[in-house]
BAGU-395295 format. One line per field, with one value per residue (C-alpha): y, z, x; residue number from 1. Coordinates in Angstrom, 1 decimal, always signed. Layout:
BEGIN
north = (Y ...)
up = (Z ...)
east = (X ...)
k = (NUM ...)
This chain:
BEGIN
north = (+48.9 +48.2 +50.8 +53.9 +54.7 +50.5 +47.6 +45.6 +48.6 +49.0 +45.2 +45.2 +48.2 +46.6 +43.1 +44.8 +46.4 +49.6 +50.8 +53.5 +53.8 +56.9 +57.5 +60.1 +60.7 +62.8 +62.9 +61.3 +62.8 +60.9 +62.0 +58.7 +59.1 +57.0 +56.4 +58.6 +60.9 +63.2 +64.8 +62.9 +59.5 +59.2 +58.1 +57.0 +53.9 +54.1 +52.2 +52.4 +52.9 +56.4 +58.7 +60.0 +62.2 +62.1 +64.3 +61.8 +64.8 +64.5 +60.7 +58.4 +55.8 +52.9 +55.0 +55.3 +51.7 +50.6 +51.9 +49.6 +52.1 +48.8 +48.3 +50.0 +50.7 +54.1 +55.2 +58.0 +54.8 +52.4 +49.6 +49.7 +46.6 +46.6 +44.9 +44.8 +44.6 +46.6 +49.2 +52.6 +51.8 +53.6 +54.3 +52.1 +49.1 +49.9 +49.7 +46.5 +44.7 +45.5 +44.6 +41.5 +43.7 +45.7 +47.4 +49.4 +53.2 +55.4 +58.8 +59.9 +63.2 +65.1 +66.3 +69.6 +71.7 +75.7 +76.0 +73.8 +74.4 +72.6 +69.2 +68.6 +69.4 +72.5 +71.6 +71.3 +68.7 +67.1 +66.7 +65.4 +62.4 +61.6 +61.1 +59.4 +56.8 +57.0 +56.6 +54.2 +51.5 +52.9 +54.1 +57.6 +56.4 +54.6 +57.3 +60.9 +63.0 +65.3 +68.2 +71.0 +72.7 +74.0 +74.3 +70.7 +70.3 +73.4 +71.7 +68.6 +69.8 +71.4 +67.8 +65.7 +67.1 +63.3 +62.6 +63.6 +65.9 +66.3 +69.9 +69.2 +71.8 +72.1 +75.4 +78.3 +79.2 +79.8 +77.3 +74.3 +75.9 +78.5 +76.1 +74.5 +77.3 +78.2 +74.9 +74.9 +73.9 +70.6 +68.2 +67.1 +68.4 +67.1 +69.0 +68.1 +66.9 +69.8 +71.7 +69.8 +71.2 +70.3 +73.3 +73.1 +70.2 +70.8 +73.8 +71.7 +68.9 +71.3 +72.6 +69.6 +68.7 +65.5 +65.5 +63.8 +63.8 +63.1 +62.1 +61.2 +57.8 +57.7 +56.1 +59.9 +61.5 +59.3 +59.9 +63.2 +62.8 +60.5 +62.3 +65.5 +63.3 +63.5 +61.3 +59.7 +59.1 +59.1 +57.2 +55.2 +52.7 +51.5 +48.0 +49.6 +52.5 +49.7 +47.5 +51.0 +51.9 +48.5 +48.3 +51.8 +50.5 +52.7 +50.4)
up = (+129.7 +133.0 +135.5 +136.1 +139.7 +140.5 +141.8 +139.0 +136.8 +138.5 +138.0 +134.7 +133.5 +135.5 +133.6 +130.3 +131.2 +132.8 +135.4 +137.3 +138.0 +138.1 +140.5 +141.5 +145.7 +147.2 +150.6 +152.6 +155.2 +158.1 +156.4 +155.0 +150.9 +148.4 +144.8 +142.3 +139.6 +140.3 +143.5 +143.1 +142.7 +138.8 +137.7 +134.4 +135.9 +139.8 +141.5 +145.1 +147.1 +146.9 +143.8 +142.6 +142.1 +145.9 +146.6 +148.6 +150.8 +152.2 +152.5 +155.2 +154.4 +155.0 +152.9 +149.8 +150.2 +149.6 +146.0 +143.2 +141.0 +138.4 +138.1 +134.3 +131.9 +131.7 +128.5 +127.7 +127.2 +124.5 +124.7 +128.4 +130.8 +133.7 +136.5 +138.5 +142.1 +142.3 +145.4 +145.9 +147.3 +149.8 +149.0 +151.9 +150.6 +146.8 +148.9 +150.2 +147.1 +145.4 +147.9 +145.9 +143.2 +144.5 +141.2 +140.9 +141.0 +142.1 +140.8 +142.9 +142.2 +145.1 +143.6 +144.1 +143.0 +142.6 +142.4 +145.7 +148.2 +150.5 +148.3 +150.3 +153.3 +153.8 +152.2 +155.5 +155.9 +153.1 +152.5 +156.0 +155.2 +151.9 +153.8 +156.7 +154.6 +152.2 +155.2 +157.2 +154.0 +153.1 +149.8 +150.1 +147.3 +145.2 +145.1 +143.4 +143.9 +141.7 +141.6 +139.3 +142.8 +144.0 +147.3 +147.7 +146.4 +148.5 +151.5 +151.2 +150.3 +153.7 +155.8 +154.0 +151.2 +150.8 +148.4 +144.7 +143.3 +140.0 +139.2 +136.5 +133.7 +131.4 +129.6 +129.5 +127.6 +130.2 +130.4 +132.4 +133.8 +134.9 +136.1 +138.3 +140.2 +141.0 +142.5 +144.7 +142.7 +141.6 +140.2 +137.4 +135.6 +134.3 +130.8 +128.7 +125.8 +123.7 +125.5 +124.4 +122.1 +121.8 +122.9 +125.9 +126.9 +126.3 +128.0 +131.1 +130.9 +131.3 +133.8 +135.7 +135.5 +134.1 +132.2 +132.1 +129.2 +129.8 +128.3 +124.5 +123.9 +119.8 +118.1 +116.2 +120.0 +121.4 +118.4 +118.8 +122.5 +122.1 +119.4 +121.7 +124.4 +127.4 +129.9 +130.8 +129.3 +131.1 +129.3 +129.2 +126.9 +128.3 +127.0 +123.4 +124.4 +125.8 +122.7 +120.6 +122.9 +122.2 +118.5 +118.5 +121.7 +124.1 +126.7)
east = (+130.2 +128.6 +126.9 +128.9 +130.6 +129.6 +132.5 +132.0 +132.5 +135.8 +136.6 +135.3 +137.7 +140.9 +140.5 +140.6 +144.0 +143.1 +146.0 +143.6 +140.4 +138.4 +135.1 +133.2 +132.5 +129.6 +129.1 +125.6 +123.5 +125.7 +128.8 +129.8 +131.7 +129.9 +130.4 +128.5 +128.6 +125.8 +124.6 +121.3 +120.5 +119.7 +116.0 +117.7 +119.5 +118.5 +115.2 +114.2 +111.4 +111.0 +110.4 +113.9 +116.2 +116.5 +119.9 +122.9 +123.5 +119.9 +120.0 +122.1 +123.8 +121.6 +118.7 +121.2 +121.6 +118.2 +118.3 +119.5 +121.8 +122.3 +118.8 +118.3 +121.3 +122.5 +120.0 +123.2 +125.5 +123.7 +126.3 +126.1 +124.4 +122.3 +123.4 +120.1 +121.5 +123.8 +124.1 +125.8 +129.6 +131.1 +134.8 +135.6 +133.9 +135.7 +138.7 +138.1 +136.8 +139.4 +142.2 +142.8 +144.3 +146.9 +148.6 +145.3 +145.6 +142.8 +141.5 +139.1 +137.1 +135.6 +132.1 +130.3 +127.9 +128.3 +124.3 +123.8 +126.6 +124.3 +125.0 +128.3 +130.4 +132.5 +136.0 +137.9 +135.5 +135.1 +138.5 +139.2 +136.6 +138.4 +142.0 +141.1 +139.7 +142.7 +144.8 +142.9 +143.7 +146.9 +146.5 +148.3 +150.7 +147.6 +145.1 +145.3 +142.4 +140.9 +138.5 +136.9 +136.5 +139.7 +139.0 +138.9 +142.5 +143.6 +142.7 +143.5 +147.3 +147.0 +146.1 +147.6 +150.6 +151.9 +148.7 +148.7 +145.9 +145.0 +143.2 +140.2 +139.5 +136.4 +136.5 +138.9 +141.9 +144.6 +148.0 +147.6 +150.7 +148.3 +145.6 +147.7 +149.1 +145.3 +144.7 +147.8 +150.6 +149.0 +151.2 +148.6 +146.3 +143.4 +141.5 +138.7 +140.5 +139.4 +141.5 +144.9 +147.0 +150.5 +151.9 +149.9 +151.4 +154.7 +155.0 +153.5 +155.8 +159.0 +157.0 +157.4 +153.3 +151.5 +148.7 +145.5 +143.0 +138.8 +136.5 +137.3 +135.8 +136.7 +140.0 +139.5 +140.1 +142.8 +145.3 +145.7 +146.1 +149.3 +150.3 +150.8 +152.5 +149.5 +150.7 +147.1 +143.5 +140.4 +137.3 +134.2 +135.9 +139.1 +139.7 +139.5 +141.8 +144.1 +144.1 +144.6 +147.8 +149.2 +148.3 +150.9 +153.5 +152.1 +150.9)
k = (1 2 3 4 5 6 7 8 9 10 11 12 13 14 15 16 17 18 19 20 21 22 23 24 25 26 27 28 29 30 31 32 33 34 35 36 37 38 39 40 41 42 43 44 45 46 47 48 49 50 51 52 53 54 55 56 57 58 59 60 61 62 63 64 65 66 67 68 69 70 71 72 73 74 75 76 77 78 79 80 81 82 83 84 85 86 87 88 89 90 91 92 93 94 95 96 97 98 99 100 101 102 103 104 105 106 107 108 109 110 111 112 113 114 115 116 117 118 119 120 121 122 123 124 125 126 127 128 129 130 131 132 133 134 135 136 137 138 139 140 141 142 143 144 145 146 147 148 149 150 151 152 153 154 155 156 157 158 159 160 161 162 163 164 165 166 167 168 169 170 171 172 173 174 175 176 177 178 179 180 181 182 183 184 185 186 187 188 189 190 191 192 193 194 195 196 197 198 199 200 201 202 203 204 205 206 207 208 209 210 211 212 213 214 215 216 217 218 219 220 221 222 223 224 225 226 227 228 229 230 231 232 233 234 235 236 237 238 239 240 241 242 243 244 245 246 247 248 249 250 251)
């Protein structure tokens, strides 16, 4: 495992078979979208020359970039390696790094924050950034993007209707039928794996939706998952979930 939201965590997880890539996007100070899970630049694994957490949404650009987001691993993620070095992306540098592998799907989450709406543009706006770039490297048919905030799927739908979204679930008991008429019809959904149940998905999949599975890291997790027919698996460890899938003729 290599530094979260980082290229060569992106490069890592394509050359040990994954087909999509997943990334988190906040927005910075100058409006520019750059790869990272949390609002704040994380003390646990980032170094720079100010005290952290500083907050993206109250940095530019060229200040995210002078902190090293490899520099320590990632003390949640035991097995994982620092790559000391290592700089914030922006979406259209990930882009561009990666042009050299063109079968490479995208899922890209649109971050917020209900306790600091102040962390990120209104959705209009935020939304607006994330297809212009999509557009400007012609990935509408490569990138899906995905949100717990529903706003963010509602508007991009309303810009830019040729782009998939994928609505993201972490607690609640309703159908994923249900979930995804609340975030505008979306084509996928996208549950915490706790939430799949066999029934669930089937009465999704008539429905005409896909869905999509995060975070199970465990062989214990993934069999379950295949065995109630999700049609994708997000996690932290995909060449093992690969090799799994094509120990069973999944992949």
């Amino acid at each position: 495992m290599l530094p979260e939201n980082t290229i060569p965590a992106m490069r890592h997880a394509i050359e040990v078979g994954a087909d999509v890539v997943e990334l988190d996007l906040w927005v910075t100070k100058d409006d520019v979208l750059v790869l990272s899970h949390d609002g704040r630049l994380n003390p646990a694994f980032c170094e720079g020359p100010e005290g952290l957490p500083r907050v993206v949404r109250e940095l530019t650009l060229a200040e995210v970039k002078q902190y090293d987001c490899g520099a320590k691993a990632n003390p949640d993620f035991p097995e994982q390696k620092a790559i000391p070095g290592t700089r914030v992306p922006t979406l259209e540098e990930l882009f561009e790094e990666l042009a050299d592998v063109p079968h490479v799907q995208y899922n890209v989450e649109l971050k917020t924050s209900h306790d600091h709406p102040d962390w990120y543009p209104a959705p209009e706006v935020y939304a607006q950034l994330a297809v212009d770039t999509i557009r400007k490297h012609k990935m509408e048919k490569r990138v899906k993007i995905q949100s717990f905030d529903f706003r963010m799927l509602h508007a991009v739908k309303a810009i830019a209707p040729e782009i998939r979204l994928s609505a993201l679930i972490g607690s609640g008991d309703e159908s994923f039928v249900e979930t995804s008429k609340r975030a505008g019809d979306a084509p996928t959904v996208s549950p915490n794996f706790r939430l799949v149940t066999p029934e669930k998905v089937r009465e999704a999949h008539a429905a005409g939706l896909k869905i999509v599975a995060w975070t199970p890291n465990k062989l214990e997790d993934w069999k379950p998952l295949v065995e109630a027919d999700v049609d994708a698996i997000i996690t932290d460890h995909p060449g093992e979930l690969v090799r799994y899938l094509k120990e069973i003729g999944r992949h």
